[in-house]
C-alpha positions as CSV (number, residue, x, y, z in Angstrom):
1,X,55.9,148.6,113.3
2,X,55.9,146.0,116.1
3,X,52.6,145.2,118.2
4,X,53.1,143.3,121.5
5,X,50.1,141.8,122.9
6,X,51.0,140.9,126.8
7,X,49.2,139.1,128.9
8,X,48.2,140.0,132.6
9,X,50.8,139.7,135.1
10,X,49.0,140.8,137.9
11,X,45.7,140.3,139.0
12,X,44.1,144.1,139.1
13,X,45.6,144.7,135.6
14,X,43.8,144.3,132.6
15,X,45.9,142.7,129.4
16,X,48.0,145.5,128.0
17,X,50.3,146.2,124.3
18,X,53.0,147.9,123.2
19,X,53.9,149.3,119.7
20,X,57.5,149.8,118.7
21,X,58.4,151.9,115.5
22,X,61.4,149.7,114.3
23,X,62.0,150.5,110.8
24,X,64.9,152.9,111.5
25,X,66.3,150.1,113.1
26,X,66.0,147.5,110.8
27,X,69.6,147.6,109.7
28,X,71.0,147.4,113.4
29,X,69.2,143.7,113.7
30,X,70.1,142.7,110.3
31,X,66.9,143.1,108.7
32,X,63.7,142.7,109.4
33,X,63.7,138.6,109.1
34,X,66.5,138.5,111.2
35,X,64.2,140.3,114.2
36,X,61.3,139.0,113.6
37,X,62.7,135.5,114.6
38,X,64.8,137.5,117.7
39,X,61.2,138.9,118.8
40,X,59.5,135.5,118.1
41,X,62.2,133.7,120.0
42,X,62.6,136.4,123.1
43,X,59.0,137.9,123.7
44,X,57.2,135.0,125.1
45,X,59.8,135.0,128.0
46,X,58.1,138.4,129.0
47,X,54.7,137.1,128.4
48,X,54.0,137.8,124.8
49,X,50.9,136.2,123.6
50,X,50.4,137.8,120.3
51,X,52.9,139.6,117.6
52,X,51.9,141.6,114.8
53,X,53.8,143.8,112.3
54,X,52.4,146.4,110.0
55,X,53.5,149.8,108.4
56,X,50.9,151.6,110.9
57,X,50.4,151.2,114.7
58,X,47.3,150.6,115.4
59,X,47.2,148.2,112.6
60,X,50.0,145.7,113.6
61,X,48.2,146.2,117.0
62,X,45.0,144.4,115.7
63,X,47.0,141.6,113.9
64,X,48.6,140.9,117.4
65,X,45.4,140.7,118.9
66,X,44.2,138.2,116.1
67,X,47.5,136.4,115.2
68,X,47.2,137.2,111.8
69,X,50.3,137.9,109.7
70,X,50.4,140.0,106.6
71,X,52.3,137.8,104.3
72,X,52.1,138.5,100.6
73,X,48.6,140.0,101.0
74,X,48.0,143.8,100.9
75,X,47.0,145.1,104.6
76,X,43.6,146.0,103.7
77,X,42.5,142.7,102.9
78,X,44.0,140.9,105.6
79,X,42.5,144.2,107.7
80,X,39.1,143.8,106.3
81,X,38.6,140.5,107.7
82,X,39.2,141.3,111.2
83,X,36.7,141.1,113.5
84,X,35.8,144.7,115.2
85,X,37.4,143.8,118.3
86,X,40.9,143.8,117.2
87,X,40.3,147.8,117.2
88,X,39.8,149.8,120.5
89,X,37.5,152.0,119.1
90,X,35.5,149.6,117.0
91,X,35.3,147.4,120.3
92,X,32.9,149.9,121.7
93,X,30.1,149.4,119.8
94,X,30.6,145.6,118.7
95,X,26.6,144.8,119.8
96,X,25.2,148.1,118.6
97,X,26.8,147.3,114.5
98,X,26.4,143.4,115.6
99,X,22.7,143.8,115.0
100,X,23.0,145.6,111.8
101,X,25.0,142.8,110.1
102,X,28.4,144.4,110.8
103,X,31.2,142.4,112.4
104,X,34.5,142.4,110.7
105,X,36.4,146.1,109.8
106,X,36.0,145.7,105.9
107,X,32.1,146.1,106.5
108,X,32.9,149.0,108.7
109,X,34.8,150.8,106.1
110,X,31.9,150.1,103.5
111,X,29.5,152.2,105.7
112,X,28.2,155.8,104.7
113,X,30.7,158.3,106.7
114,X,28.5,160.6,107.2
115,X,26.5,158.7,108.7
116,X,28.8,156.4,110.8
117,X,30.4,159.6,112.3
118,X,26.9,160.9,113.6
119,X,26.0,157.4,114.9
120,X,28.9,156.6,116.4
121,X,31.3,159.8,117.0
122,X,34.4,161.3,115.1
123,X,36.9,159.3,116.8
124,X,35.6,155.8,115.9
125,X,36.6,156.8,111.7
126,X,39.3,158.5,112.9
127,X,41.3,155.2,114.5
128,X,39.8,153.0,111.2
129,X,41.4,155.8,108.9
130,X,44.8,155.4,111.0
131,X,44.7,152.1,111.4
132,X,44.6,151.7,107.3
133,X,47.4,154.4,107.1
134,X,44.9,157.2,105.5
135,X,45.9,159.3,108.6
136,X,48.7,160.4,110.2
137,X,50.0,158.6,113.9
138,X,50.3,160.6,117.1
139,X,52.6,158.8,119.9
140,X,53.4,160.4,123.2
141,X,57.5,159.1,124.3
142,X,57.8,156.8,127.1
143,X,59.2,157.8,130.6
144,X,61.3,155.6,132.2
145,X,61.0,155.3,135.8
146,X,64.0,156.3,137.8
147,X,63.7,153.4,140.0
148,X,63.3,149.7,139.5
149,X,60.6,147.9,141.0
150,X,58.4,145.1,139.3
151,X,56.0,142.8,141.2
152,X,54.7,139.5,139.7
153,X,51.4,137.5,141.3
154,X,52.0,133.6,141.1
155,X,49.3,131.6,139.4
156,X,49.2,129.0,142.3
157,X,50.7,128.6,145.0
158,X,54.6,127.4,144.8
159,X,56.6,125.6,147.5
160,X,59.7,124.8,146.0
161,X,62.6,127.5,145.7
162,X,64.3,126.6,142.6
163,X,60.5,126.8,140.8
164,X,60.4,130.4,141.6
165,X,63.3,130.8,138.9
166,X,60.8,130.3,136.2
167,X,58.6,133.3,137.5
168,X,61.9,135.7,138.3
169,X,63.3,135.1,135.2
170,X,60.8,137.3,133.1
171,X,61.2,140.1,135.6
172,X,65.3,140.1,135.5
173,X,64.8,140.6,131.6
174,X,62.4,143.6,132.1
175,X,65.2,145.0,135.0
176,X,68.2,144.7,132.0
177,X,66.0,146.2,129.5
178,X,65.4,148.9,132.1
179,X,68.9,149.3,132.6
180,X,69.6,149.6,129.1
181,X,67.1,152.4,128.3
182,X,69.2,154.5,131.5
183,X,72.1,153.4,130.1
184,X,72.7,152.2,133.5
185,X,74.0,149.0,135.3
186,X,73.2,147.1,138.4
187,X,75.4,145.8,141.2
188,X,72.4,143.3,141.9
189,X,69.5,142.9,142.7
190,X,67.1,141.7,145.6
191,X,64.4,139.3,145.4
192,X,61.6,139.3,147.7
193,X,59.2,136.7,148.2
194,X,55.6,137.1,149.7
195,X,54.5,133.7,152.0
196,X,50.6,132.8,152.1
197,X,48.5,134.5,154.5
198,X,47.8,131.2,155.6
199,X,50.9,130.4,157.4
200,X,52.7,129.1,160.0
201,X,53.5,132.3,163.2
202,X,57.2,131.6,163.1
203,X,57.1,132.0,159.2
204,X,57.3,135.7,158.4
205,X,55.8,137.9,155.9
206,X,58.2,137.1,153.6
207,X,62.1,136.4,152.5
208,X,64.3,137.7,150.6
209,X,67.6,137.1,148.7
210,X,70.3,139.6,148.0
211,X,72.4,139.3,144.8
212,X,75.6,140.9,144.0
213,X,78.2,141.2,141.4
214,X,81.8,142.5,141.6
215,X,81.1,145.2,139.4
216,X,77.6,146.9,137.7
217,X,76.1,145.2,134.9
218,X,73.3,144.3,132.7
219,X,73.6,140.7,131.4
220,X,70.4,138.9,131.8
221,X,71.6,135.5,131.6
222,X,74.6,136.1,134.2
223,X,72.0,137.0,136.5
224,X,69.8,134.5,135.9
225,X,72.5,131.8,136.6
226,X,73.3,133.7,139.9
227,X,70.0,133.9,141.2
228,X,69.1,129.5,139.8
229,X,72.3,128.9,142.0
230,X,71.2,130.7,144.7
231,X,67.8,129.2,145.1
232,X,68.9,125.9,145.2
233,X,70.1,126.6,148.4
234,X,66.7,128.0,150.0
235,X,64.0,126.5,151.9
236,X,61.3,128.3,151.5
237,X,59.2,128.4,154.8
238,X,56.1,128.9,154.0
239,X,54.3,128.9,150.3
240,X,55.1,131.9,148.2
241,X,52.0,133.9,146.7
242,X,53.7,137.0,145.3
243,X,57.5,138.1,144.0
244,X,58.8,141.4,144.0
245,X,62.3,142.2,141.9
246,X,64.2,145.5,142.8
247,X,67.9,146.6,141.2
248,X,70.7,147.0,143.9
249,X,73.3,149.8,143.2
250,X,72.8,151.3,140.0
251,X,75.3,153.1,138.5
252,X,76.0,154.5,134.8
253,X,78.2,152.5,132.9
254,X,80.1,153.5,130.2
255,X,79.6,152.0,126.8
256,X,82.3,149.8,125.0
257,X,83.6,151.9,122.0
258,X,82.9,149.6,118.6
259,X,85.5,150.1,116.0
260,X,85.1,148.6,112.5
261,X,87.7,146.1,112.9
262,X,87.8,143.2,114.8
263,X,88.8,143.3,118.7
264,X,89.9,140.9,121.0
265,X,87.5,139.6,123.3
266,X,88.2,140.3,127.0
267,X,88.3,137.1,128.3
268,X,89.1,138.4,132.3
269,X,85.4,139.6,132.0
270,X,84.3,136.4,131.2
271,X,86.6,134.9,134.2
272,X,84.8,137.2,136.2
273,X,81.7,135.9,135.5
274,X,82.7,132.1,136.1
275,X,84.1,132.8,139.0
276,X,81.2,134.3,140.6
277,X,78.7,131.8,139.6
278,X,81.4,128.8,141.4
279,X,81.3,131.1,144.5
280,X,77.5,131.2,144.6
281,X,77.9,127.3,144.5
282,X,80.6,126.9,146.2
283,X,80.0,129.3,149.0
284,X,81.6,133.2,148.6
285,X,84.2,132.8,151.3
286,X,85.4,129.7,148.8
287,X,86.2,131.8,146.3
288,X,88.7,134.6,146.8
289,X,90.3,136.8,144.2
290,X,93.8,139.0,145.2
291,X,93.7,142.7,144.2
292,X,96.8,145.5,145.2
293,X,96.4,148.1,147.8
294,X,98.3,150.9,148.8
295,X,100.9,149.3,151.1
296,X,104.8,149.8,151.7
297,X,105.1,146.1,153.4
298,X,105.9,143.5,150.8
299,X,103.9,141.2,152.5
300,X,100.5,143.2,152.7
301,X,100.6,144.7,148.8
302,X,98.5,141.7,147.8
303,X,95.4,141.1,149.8
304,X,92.5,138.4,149.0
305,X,89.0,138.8,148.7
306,X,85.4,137.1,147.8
307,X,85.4,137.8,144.2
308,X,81.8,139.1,144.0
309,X,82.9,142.1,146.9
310,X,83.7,145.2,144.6
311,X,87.5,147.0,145.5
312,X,86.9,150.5,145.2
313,X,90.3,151.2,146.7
314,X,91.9,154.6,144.4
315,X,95.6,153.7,143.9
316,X,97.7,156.6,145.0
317,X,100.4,158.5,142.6
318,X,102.9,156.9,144.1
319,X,106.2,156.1,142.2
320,X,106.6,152.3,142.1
321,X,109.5,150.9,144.2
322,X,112.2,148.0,142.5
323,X,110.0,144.8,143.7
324,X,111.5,141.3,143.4
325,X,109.7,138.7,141.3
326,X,109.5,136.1,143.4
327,X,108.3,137.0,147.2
328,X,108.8,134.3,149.8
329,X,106.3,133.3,151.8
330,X,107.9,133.5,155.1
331,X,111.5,135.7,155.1
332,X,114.8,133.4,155.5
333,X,117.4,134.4,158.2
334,X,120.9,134.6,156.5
335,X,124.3,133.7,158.1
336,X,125.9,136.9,159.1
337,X,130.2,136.7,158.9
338,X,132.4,139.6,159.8
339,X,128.6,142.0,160.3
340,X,127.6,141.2,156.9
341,X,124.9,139.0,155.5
342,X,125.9,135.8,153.2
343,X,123.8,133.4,151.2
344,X,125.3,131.0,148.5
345,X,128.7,133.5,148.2
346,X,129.4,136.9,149.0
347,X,126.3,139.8,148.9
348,X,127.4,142.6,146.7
349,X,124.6,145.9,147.9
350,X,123.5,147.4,144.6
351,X,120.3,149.3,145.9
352,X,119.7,150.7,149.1
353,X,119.0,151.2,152.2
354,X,115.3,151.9,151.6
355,X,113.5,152.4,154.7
356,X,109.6,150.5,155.5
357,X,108.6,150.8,159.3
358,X,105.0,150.7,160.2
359,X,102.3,147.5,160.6
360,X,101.4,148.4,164.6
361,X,97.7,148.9,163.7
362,X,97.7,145.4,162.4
363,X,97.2,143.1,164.9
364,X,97.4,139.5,165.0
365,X,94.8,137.0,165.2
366,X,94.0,136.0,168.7
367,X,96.7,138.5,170.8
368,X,95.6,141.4,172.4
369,X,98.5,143.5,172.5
370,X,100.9,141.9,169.2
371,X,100.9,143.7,166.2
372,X,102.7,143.0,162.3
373,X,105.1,146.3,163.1
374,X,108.1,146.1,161.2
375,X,111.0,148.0,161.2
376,X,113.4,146.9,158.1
377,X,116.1,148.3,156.0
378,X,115.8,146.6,152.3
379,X,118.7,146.2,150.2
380,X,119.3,145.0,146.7
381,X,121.8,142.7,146.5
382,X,123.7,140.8,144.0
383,X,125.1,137.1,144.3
384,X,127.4,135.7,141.8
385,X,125.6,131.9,142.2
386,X,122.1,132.9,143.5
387,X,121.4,135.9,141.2
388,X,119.9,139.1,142.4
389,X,118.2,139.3,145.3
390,X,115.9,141.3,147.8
391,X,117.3,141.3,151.4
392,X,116.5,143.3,154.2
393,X,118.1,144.2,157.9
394,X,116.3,144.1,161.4
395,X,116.5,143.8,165.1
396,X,115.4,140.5,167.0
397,X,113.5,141.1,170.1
398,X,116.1,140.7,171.7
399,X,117.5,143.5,170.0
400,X,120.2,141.7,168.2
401,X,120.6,142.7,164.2
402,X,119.7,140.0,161.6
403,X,119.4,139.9,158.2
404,X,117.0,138.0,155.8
405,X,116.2,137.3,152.3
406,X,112.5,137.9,151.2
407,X,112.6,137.7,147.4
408,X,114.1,137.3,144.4
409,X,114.9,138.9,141.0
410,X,114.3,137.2,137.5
């Protein structure tokens, strides 16, 4: 088993452990070498002062507290010389068994138990039995919270932005490892800073930062890279005392099936990702992604985007029409001879008509009354020099007909 000795992260609370039964496990981290030196390398991030590992809890508890390590040594003699402090129950009486000569566990042990359990109680033999595995282990499960919230007091004082990243950085890990357990991923997340109480009036209470991905995740170190961008842009009013981490729009996410041969990696993810940490640099309108929407106007099926904004647009069950493969950017008017349309030769119709009216409710930028309304008649064409084509028929304002090419075929 795995002791975790943490050290206090806020004021009112006292130093704290955790045990974690990982021998079932062991296989999943490539052995137990393999995760100690994961552990080793990972838990001071979360304030880890002391590792232990034993075959019993309470026992790879007290090495934690001690930073002793069982090596090739059998656990009862690197047990026997701790002192009584490394065990809860032993702690109790440390001045009472101080003045009869007994400070480390291996004297405890050596003591009459008759005795020792009317002195000192039932319970204080039964946590040395179990921490030398003579008794059974009773655990009670965890219960994860359903919300997110962590809080973190600062040592000192801190003025600078960017140096809050070293104090938020611990508390993004504990929000992916809460994700995890849920099974869960977060949009984002928002950090809240606390000022001094000693402060200017037009500070505030506090600030705040919003963080937001284009789709819900739990990948500490994207995160972290977010939020170090982000706070290299903030000027902190007034010194920060306190920080306080909560997850944005969590949702469940559903787990990547693992197969026993080797898959591609999805390297759009990993776009994804760079692309949101440019526009947190850069600036989110600076960054823009394009994405399809529901649309029967060729030049509105494609619409652009900050790429950290999430498209929840449902595609309808719509048949696909015959779209061309290259759209122009602005329609060409075509000469019309005799009432029919010519470009580069003689238009042969292939396709068509197919109908598109509608666009009034999209007005245009700085008119009042104007709107994108089109009324067009599309036809696919065929030119023996230009290839096939994608034009369509319309009436000027002036009511006149006119045709015009918008795309072409491969």
């Amino acid at each position: 088993m795995w002791a975790l000795q943490f050290t206090p992260r806020v004021a009112t609370v006292e130093g704290c452990a955790v045990v974690l039964e990982v021998w079932a496990s062991l296989r999943l981290f490539k052995g137990a070498e393999a995760l100690k030196a994961r552990v080793a390398d990972e838990a001071p991030d979360l304030g880890v002062t002391g590792i232990g590992w034993a075959p019993t809890a309470l026992g790879s508890l007290a090495l934690a507290r001690c930073d002793e390590e069982l090596d090739d040594r059998a656990m009862e003699t690197v047990l026997d010389a701790l002192p009584l402090l490394a065990l809860n129950a032993a702690s109790l009486q440390v001045e009472t068994l101080a003045r009869a000569g007994i400070n480390t566990l291996g004297q405890l042990r050596r003591l009459p138990r008759p005795a020792t359990s009317r002195r000192f109680g039932e319970d204080l033999l039964v946590a040395l039995d179990q921490t030398y595995g003579l008794r059974p282990e009773t655990f009670e499960w965890e219960t994860i919270p359903e919300e997110f919230q962590a809080r973190f007091e600062l040592p000192a004082r801190e003025e600078n932005a960017p140096a809050l990243m070293a104090y938020a950085r611990p508390m993004l890990l504990q929000m992916c490892g809460w994700l995890a357990a849920r099974h869960t991923g977060a949009e984002g997340f928002r950090l809240t800073w606390v000022h001094d109480s000693m402060r200017a009036k037009d500070a505030g209470p506090s600030g705040d930062l919003v963080i937001r991905s284009s789709s819900p995740m739990r990948d500490a170190n994207h995160f972290t890279k977010l939020l170090s961008e982000h706070l290299a842009k903030v000027e902190l009013l007034a010194p920060v005392g306190e920080l306080k981490l909560e997850a944005v729009g969590v949702e469940r996410v559903t787990e990547e099936s693992l197969s026993l041969f080797p898959q591609t990696t999805n390297a759009g993810e990993a776009l994804t990702l760079a692309l949101e940490r440019v526009a947190s640099r850069l600036g989110a309108k600076r960054v823009l992604q394009p994405y399809e929407v529901d649309e029967h106007r060729a030049e509105w099926t494609t619409l652009w985007s900050p790429v950290a904004k999430r498209k929840n647009r449902k595609q309808g069950d719509v048949e696909p029409l015959p779209a061309p493969t290259f759209l122009l950017e602005r329609p060409l008017k075509l000469t019309v001879r005799n009432e029919r349309p010519f470009y580069q030769g003689r238009l042969i119709p292939i396709v068509g008509p197919e109908r598109v009216e509608g666009g009034w409710w999209n007005r245009l930028p700085g008119a009042s009354l104007a709107t994108q309304h089109a009324e067009r008649e599309y036809w696919t064409v065929q030119s023996e020099i230009a290839g096939t084509l994608w034009i369509f028929s319309t009436r000027e304002e002036t009511g006149e007909p006119a045709w015009y090419l918008h795309g072409m075929f491969s």
